[in-house]
C-alpha positions as CSV (number, residue, x, y, z in Angstrom):
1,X,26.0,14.3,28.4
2,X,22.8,13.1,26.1
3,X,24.5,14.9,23.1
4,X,27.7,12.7,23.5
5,X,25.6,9.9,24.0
6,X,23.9,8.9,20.6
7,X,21.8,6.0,21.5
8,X,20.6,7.8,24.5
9,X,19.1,11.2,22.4
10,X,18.1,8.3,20.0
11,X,16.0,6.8,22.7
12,X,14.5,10.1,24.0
13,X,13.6,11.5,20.4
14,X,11.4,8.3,20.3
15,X,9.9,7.7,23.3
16,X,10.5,10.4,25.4
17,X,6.8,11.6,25.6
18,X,6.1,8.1,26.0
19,X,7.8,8.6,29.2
20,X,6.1,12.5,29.9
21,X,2.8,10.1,29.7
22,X,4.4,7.3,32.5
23,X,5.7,10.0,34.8
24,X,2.3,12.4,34.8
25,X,0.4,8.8,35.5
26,X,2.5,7.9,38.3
27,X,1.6,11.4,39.9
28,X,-2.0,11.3,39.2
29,X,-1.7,8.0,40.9
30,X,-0.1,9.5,43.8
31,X,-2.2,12.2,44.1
32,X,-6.0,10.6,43.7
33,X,-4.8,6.7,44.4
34,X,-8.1,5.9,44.9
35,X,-9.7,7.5,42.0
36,X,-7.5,8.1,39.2
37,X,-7.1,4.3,38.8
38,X,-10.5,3.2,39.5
39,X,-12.4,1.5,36.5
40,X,-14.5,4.4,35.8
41,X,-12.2,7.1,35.7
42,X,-9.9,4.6,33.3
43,X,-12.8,4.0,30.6
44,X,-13.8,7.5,31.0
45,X,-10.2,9.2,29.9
46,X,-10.3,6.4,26.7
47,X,-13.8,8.0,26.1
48,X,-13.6,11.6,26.3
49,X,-10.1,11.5,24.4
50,X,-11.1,9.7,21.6
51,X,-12.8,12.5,19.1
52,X,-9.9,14.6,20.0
53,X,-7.5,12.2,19.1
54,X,-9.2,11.9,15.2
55,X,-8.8,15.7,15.2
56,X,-5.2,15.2,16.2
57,X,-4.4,12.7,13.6
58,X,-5.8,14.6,10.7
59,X,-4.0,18.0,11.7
60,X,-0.3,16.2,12.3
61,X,-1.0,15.2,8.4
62,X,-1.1,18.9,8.1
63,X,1.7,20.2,10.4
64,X,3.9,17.6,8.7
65,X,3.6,20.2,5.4
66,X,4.4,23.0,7.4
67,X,0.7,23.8,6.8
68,X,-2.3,24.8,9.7
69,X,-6.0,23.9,9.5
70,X,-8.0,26.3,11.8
71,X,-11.0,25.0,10.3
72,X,-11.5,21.1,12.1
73,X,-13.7,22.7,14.8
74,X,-15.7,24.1,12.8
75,X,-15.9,21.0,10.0
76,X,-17.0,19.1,13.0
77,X,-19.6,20.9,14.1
78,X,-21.0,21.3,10.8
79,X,-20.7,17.3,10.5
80,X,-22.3,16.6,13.4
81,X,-25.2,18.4,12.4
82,X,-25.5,17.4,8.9
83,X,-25.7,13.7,10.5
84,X,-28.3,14.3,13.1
85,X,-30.1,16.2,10.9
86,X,-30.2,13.1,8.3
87,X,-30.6,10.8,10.7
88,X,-33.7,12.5,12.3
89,X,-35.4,12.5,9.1
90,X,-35.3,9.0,8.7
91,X,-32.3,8.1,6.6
92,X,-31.0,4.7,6.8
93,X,-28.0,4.4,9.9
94,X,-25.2,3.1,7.3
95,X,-25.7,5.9,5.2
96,X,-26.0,8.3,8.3
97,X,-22.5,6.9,9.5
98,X,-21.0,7.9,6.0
99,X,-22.1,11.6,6.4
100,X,-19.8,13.0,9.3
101,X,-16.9,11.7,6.6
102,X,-18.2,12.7,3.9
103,X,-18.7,16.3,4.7
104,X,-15.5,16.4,6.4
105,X,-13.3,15.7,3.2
106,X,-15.8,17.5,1.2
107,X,-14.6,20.6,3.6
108,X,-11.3,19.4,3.5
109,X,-10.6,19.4,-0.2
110,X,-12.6,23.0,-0.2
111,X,-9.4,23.5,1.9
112,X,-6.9,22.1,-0.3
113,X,-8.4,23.4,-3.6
114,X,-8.6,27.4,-2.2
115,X,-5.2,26.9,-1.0
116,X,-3.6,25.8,-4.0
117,X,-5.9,27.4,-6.9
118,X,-6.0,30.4,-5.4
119,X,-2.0,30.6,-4.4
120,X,-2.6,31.7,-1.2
121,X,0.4,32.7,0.9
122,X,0.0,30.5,3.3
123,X,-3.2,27.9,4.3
124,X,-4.2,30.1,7.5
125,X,-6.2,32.1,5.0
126,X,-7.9,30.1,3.3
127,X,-8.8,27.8,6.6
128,X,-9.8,30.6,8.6
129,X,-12.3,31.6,6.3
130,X,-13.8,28.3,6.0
131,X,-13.6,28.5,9.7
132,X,-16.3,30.9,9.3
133,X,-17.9,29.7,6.7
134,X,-18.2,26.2,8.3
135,X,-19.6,27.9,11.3
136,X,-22.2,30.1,9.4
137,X,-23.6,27.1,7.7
138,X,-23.4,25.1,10.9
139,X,-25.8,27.4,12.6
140,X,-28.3,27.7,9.4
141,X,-28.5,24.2,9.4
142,X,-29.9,24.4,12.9
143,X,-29.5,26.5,16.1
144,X,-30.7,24.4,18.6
145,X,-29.1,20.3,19.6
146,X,-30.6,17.6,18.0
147,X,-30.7,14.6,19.7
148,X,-31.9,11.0,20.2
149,X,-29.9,9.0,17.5
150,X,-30.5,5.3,16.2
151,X,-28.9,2.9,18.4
152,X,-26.5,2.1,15.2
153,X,-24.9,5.5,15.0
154,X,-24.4,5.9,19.0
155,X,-22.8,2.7,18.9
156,X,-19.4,4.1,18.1
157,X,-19.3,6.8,20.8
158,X,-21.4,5.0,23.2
159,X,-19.9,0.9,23.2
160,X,-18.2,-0.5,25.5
161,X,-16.8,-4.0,25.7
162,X,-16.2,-5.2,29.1
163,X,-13.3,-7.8,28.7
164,X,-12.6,-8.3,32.6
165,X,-9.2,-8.7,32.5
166,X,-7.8,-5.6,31.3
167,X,-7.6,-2.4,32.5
168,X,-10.2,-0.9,32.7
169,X,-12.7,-3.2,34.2
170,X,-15.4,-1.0,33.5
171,X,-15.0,-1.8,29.7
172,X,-12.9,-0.4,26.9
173,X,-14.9,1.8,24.7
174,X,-15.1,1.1,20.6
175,X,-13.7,4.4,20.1
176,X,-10.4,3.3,21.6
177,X,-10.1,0.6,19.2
178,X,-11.2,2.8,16.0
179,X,-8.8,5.5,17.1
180,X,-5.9,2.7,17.5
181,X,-7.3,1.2,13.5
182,X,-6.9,5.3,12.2
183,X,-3.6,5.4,14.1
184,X,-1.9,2.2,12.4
185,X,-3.4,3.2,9.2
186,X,-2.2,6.5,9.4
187,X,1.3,5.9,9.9
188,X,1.6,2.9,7.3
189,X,0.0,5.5,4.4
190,X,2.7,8.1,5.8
191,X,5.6,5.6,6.5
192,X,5.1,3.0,3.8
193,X,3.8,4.9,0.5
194,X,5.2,7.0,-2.1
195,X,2.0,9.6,-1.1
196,X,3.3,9.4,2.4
197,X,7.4,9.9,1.8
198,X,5.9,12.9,-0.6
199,X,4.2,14.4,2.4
200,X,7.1,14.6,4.7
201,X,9.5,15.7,1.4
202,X,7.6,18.3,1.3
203,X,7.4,19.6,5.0
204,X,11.5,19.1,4.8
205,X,11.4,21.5,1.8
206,X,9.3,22.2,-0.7
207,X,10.3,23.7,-3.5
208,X,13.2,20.4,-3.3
209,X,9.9,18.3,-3.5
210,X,8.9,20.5,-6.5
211,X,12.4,20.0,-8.3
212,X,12.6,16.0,-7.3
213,X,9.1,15.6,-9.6
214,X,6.5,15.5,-6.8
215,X,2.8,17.5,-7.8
216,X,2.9,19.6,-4.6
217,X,-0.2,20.8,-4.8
218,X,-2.2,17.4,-5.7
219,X,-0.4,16.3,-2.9
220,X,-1.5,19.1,-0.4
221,X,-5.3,18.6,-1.6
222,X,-4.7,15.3,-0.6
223,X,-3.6,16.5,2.8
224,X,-6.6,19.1,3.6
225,X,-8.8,16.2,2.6
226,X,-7.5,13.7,5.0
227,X,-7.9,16.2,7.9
228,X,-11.2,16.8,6.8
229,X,-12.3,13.2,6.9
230,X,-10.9,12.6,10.2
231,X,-12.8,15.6,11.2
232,X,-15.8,14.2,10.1
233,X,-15.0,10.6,12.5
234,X,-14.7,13.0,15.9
235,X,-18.2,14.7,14.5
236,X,-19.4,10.6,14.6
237,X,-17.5,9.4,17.6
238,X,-18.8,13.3,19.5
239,X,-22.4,12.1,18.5
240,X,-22.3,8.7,19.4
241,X,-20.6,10.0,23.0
242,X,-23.3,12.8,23.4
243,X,-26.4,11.0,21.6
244,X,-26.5,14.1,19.7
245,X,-25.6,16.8,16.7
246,X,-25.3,20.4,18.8
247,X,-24.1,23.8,16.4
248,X,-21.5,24.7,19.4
249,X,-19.7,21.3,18.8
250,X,-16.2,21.9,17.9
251,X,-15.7,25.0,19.5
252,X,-12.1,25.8,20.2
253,X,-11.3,22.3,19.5
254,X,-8.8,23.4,16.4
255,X,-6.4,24.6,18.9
256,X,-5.9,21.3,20.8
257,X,-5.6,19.7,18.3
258,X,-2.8,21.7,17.3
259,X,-1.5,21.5,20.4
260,X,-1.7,17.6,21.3
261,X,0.4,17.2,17.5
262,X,3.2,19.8,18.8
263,X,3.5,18.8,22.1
264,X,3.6,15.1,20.7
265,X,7.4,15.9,19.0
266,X,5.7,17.1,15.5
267,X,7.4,20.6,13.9
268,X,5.6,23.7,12.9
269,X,8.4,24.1,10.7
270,X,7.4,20.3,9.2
271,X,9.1,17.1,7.9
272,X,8.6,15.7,11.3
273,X,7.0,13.9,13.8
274,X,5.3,10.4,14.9
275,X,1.5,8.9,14.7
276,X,3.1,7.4,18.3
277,X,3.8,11.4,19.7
278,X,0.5,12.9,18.3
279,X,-1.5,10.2,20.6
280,X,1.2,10.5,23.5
281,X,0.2,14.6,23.0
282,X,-3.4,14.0,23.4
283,X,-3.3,11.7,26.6
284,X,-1.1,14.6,27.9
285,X,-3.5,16.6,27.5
286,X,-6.2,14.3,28.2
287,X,-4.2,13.2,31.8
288,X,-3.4,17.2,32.5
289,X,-7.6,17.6,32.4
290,X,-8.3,14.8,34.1
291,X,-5.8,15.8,37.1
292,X,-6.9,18.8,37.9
293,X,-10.6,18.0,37.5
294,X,-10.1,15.0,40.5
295,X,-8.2,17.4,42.1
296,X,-10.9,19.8,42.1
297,X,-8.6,22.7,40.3
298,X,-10.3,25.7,38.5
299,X,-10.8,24.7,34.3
300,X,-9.4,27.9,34.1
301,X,-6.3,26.5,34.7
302,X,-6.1,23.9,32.0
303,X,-6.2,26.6,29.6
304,X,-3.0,28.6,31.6
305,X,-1.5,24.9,31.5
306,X,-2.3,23.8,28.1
307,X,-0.8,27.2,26.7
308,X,2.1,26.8,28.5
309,X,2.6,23.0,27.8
310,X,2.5,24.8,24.0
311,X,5.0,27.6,24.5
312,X,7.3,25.0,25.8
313,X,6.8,22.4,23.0
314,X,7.2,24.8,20.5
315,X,10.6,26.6,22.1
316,X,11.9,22.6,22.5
317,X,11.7,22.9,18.9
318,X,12.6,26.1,17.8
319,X,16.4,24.7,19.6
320,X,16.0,21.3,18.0
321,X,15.6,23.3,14.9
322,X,18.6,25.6,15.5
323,X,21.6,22.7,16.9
324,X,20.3,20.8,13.7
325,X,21.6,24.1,11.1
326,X,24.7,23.9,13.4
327,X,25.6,20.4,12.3
């Protein structure tokens, strides 16, 4: 019935997860009534979710080529000590905040230049090594946390403004807002300029993109740099949240962040997906840990969850894929 109904398999394409997000709410609600919706609990989700949604953002830039960054964990981590690190020895805050960025593209276009100067067959090579290498240098820097940051550079992770009237009355963090300004400006660089529309040419197909005049490899530089720099925002927004630069930050954060953008609509196969579905992905995912932590279930089950959630998303659109060839 939905596939003779146009408008309707319009509708769900769109904001179908939107609606994955309403219905899990409503049975979080149900379940813990008097927790789930409780100030607290509210602020906390918006706060916790917000580095993983920078992650998110950068690697749907990524997935949209039919590329993969396994690195962003790792980026992040060593970001988030590079920052401490300068701001501990007494480096002015503004230039403290530029640093998680800064080494995040710098990481990002060691990404995008290995890729394409070296012709690698595909960018999980060249991103898990810097995985690695990210890592190694991560733990050089320093093997133990470093903590107590200026007041400036917690203020991102830490802020909260306390409007009254909206939810949640406990205050909406900064890092909400910041990861709503990244959002909007993420999808009007992808939606409304030429570097954008070359992005998602060349996820649809590549060597088209090639043909129709576009540099692809300038292009996917671009792209490994952008992931890069919003990896080096989560290393700011973790370090604000935390009041600290720790070498095991990041760990294993490279696969939800693949997982939020492909359970949020995006393709492994690329051309496709939303800004809208990569942050619906990462409240999923954000909602899923929260239920089962107020219902006092085993973490161990939010990985069994989360990897199912994926092998799901991922068979959606391996069907999507084939009824579109059959057209």
């Amino acid at each position: 019935m939905i596939s003779n109904n146009p408008a309707l398999s319009r509708f769900l394409e769109s904001y179908g997860i939107i609606l994955v997000v309403l219905v899990m709410m409503a049975i979080l609600y149900a379940t813990q009534p008097a927790t789930f919706l409780s100030a607290t609990n509210l602020s906390n989700i918006l706060k916790q979710n917000a580095y993983p949604a920078m992650l998110a953002l950068g690697m749907f830039v990524v997935i949209i080529t039919a590329g993969i960054d396994l690195s962003v964990g790792s980026v992040l981590g060593l970001s988030i000590i590079c920052l401490a690190v300068a701001d501990k020895a007494g480096v002015p805050w503004p230039i403290v905040l530029l640093i998680g960025p800064l080494v995040g593209t710098a990481c990002g276009l060691v990404n995008g230049l290995g890729y394409t100067l070296l012709k690698l067959p595909h960018p999980f090579i060249m991103t898990l090594g810097t995985l690695n290498i990210a890592r190694g240098l991560t733990s050089l820097i320093s093997q133990a946390p470093i903590s107590g940051l200026q007041p400036e550079v917690r203020f991102a992770g830490q802020k909260v403004f306390d409007f009254g009237i909206f939810l949640p009355p406990a205050g909406v963090p900064f890092s909400f807002f910041l990861v709503i300004i990244c959002a909007v400006g993420l999808w009007f660089f992808l939606n409304r300029t030429n570097m954008g529309r070359h992005i998602f040419a060349i996820g649809g197909n590549p060597q088209a993109a090639r043909v129709s005049g576009i540099d692809v490899d300038r292009v996917l530089v671009y792209v490994y740099a952008i992931c890069g720099f919003f990896a080096g925002l989560a290393a700011l927004l973790l370090a604000g949240r935390t009041d600290s630069g720790f070498p095991l930050a990041g760990i294993g954060n490279e696969l939800d962040a693949i997982a939020a953008v492909i359970i949020g609509g995006a393709s492994f196969f690329g051309g496709r997906g939303t800004v809208l579905g990569v942050l619906a992905g990462v409240l999923i995912m954000g909602l899923l840990r929260n239920g089962l932590n107020l219902n006092n279930i085993s973490p161990f089950w939010q990985q069994i969850l989360i990897g199912l959630i994926i092998i799901i998303a991922v068979y959606i659109d391996v069907l999507r894929r084939r009824a579109a060839t059959r057209k």
